[in-house]
C-alpha positions as CSV (number, residue, x, y, z in Angstrom):
1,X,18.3,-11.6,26.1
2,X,20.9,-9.3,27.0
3,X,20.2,-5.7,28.6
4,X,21.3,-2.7,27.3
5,X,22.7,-0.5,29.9
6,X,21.7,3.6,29.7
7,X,24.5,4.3,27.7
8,X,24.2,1.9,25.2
9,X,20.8,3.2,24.9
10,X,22.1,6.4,24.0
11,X,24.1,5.5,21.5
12,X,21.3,3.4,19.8
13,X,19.1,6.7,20.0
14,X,21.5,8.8,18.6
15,X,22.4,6.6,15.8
16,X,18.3,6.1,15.0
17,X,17.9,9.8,15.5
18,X,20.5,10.4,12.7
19,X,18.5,7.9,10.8
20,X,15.1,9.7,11.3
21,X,15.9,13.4,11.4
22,X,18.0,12.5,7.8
23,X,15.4,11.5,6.0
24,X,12.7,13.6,7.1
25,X,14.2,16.7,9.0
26,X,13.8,18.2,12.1
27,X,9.7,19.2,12.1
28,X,9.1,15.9,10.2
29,X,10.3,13.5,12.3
30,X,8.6,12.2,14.9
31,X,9.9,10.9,18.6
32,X,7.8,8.3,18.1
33,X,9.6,7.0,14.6
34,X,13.0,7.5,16.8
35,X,11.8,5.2,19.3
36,X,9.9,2.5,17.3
37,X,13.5,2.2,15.2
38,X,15.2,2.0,19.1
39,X,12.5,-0.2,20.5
40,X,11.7,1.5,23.5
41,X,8.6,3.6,24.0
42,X,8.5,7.4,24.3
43,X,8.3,7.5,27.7
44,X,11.8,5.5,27.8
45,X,13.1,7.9,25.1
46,X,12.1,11.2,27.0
47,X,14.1,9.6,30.2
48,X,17.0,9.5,28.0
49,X,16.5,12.8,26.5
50,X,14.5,15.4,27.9
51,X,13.0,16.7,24.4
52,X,13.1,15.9,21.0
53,X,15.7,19.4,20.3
54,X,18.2,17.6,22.6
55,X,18.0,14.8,20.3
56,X,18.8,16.3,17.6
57,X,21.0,18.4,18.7
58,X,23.0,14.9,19.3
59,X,22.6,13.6,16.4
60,X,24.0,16.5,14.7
61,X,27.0,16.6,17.2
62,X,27.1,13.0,16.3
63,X,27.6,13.9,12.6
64,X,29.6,16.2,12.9
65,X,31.9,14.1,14.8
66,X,32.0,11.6,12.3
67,X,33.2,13.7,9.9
68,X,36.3,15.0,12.0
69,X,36.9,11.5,12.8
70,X,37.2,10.4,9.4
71,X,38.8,13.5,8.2
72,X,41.0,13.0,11.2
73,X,41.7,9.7,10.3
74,X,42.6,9.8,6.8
75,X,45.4,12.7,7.2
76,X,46.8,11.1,10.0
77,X,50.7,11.7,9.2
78,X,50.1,13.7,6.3
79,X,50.0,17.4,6.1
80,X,49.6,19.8,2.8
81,X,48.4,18.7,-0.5
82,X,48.8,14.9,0.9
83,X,46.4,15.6,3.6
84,X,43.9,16.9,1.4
85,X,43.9,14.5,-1.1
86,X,42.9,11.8,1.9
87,X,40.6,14.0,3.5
88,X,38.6,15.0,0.1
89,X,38.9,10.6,-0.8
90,X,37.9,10.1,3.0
91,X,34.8,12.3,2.8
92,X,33.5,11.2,-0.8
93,X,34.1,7.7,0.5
94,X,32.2,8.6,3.6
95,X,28.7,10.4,1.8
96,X,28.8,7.5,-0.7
97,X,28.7,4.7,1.7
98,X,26.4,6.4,4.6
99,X,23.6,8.3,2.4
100,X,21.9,9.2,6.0
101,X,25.7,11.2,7.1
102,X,24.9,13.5,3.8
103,X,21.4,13.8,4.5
104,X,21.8,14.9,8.2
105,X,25.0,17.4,7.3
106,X,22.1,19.0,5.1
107,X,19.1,18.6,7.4
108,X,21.4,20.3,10.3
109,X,21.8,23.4,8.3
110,X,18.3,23.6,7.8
111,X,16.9,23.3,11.1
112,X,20.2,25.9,12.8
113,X,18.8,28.5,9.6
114,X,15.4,27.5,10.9
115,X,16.4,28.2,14.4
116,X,18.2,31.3,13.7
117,X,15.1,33.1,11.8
118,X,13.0,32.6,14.6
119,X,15.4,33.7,17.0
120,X,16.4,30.9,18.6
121,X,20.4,31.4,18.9
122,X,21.3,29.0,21.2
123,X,20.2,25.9,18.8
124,X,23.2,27.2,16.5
125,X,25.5,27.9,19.2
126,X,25.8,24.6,19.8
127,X,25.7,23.2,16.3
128,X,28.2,26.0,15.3
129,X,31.1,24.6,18.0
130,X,30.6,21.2,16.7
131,X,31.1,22.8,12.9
132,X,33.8,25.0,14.0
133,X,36.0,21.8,15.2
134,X,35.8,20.2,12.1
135,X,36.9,23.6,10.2
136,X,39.8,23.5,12.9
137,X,40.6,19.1,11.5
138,X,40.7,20.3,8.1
139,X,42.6,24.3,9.2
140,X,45.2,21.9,10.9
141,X,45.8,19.1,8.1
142,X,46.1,21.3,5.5
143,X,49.2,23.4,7.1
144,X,47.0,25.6,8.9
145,X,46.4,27.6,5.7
146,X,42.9,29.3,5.7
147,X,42.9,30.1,2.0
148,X,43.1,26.0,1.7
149,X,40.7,25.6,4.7
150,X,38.2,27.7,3.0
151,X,38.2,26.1,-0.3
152,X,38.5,22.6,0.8
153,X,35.2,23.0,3.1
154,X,33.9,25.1,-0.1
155,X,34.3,22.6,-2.5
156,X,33.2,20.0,0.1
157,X,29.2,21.6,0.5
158,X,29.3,21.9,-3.5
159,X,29.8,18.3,-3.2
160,X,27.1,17.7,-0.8
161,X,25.0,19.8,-3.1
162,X,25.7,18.3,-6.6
163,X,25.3,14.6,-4.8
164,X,21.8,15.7,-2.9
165,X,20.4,16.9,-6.1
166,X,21.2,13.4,-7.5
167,X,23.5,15.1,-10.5
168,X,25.9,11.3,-11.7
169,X,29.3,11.4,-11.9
170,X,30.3,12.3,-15.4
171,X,27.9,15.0,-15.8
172,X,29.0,18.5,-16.9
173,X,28.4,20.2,-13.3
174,X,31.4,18.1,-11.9
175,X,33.7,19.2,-14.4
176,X,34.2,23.0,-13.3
177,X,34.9,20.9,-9.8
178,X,37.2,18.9,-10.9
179,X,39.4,21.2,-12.5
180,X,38.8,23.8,-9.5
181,X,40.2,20.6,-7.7
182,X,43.4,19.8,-10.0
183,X,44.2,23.4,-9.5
184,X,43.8,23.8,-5.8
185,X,45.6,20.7,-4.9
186,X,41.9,19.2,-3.9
């Protein structure tokens, strides 16, 4: 049996954290679910993390990061219109093939709204940066034009809306998109 060193640890809470806080949000999951999907116990899991906000809050850095990445990755040596066509493939590639990466996207908003009503600012702070250098992937990709920033990331959460609420592909609320799309380069 091979031993995981701290790090790799990490990763393999983070990437169960994901998991857990996707499908059942920040108040419903549990940091006993996280580590029962590890396989360590709690006790292992708070040495790694010292509460179950931290782990969240890197799992939503995580998600955020793999959204940039892919974004990243897909305009590589493009710019303009030919960036954002590989970007908007890259990302509806990405939320069709990893359910949880929607899932946490939307569970992040909730829990930073969450967070913000009660007064807690510093939980947004830091899921804000991580949100604010993806903004700055897609700003620089698409020419550094804001008006195309703006209604790429726009079009992006209707996206995330339309395919949370479980509307299929070829109904009528994707159309208005679609042609927003055509006309916006997108």
């Amino acid at each position: 049996m091979v031993r995981m060193s701290a790090e790799e640890r990490r990763e393999s809470v983070v990437r169960a954290a994901v998991t857990e806080f996707a499908r059942s949000g920040y108040h419903g999951t549990s940091t006993e679910a996280i580590a029962r999907r590890v396989g360590v116990s709690q006790p292992y899991l708070f040495r790694l993390y010292p509460n179950k906000q931290a782990m969240f809050l890197a799992a939503a850095e995580r998600c955020l990061a793999d959204v940039r990445r892919v974004l990243e990755e897909a305009a590589e040596g493009l710019m303009g219109e030919e960036a954002l066509h590989a970007m908007a493939d890259a990302y509806k590639r990405l939320i069709a093939e990893d359910p949880d990466m929607l899932l946490m996207q939307l569970q992040v908003y909730v829990a930073v709204a969450a967070a913000e009503a009660a007064g807690d600012h510093a939980f947004g702070d830091t899921v804000r940066l991580g949100w604010l250098r993806l903004w700055d992937t897609v700003h620089l990709g698409l020419g550094a034009d804001a008006g195309g920033t703006a209604t790429f990331l726009a079009q992006g959460m209707l996206i995330n809306t339309l395919v949370s609420m479980g509307f299929p592909a070829g109904h009528r609320v994707w159309t208005g998109l679609r042609e927003s799309t055509r006309q916006t380069g997108g």
